[in-house]
C-alpha positions in Angstrom: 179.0 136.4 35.1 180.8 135.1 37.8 182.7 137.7 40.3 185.7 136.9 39.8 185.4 137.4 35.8 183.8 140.6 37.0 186.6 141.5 38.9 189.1 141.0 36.2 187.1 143.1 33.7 187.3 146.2 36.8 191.0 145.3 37.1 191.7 145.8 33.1 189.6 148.5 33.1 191.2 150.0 35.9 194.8 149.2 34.4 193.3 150.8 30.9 192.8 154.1 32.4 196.2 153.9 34.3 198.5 153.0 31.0 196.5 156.2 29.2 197.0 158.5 32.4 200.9 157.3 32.0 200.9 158.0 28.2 200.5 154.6 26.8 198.1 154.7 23.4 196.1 151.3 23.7 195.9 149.0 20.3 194.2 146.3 21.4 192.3 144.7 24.8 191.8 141.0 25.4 193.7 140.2 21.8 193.5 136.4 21.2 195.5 134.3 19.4 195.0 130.9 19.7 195.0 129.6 23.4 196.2 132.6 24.1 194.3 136.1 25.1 196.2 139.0 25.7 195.0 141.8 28.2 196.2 145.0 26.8 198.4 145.7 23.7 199.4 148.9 24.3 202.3 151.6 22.7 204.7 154.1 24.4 207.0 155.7 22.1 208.7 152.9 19.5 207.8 150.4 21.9 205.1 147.9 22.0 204.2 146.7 25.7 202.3 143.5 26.4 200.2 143.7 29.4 198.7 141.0 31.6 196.5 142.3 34.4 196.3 140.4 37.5 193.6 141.7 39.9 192.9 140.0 43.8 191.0 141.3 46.2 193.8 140.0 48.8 197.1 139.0 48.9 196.7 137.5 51.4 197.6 134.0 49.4 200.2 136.1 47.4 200.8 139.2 45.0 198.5 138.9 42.3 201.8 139.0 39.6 203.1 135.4 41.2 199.5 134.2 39.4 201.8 134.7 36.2 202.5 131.3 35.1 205.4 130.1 33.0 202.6 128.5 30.5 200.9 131.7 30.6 204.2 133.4 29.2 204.7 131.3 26.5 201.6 132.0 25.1 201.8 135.4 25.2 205.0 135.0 23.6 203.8 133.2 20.8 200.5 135.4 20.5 203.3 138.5 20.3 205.2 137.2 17.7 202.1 136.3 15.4 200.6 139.9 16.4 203.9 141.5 15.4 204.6 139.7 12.2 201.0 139.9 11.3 201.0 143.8 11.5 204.0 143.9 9.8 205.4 146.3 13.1 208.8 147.1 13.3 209.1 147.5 17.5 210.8 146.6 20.3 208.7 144.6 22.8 208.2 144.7 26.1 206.3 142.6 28.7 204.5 143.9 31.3 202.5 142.9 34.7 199.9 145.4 36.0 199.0 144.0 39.8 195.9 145.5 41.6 194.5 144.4 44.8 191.0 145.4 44.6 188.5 146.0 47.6 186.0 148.0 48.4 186.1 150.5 45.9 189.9 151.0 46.5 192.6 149.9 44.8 196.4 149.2 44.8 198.2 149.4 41.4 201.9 148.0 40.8 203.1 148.4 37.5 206.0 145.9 36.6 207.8 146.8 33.8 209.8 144.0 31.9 208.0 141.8 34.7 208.4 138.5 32.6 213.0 138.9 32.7 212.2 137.9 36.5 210.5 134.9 35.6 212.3 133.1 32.7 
């Protein structure tokens, strides 16, 4: 596997044990739908919360969220609205970006809640 699939598979699994340490129950990780996979599918409450995780070691060429493409939203729009209808859920829906900077063996977590309002 190449490191830097390596590295996203710490990241989520990092970002896993942090939503569950904050309360979150998790549904579903690395949900596809289409073109589109999904990180985490999580729950909080009445609230479903759509996670992408975006690990770096650096940011030294930016924060790992501005990796969070406009493409990239869509999709997980679309994947959202298939997952929702499809399980028949009756839930608000939030997205959310979990950044980590990653290196050795520490890491840096930021936890952006309704991260895509900022980009659309």
């Amino acid at each position: 596997m190449a490191s830097h699939n390596e590295l996203g598979k710490k990241g989520e699994k990092i970002a896993i044990e942090f939503l569950r340490k904050k309360g979150y129950k998790i549904l579903e990780c690395n949900y596809r739908y289409l073109k589109a996979e999904v990180d985490i599918i999580a729950i909080k409450k009445n609230t479903l919360v759509v996670i992408e995780v975006k690990t770096r070691t650096t940011d030294y060429f930016g924060n790992p969220q501005d990796f969070v493409t406009p493409k990239k939203i869509k999709l997980l729009v679309s994947a959202i609205d298939f997952y929702v209808n499809d399980k028949g859920m009756d839930v608000e829906v939030r997205f959310d970006i979990i950044a980590i900077i990653y290196k050795n063996n520490t890491q840096k977590i930021v936890h952006l809640e309704d991260a895509f309002f900022h980009f659309l």
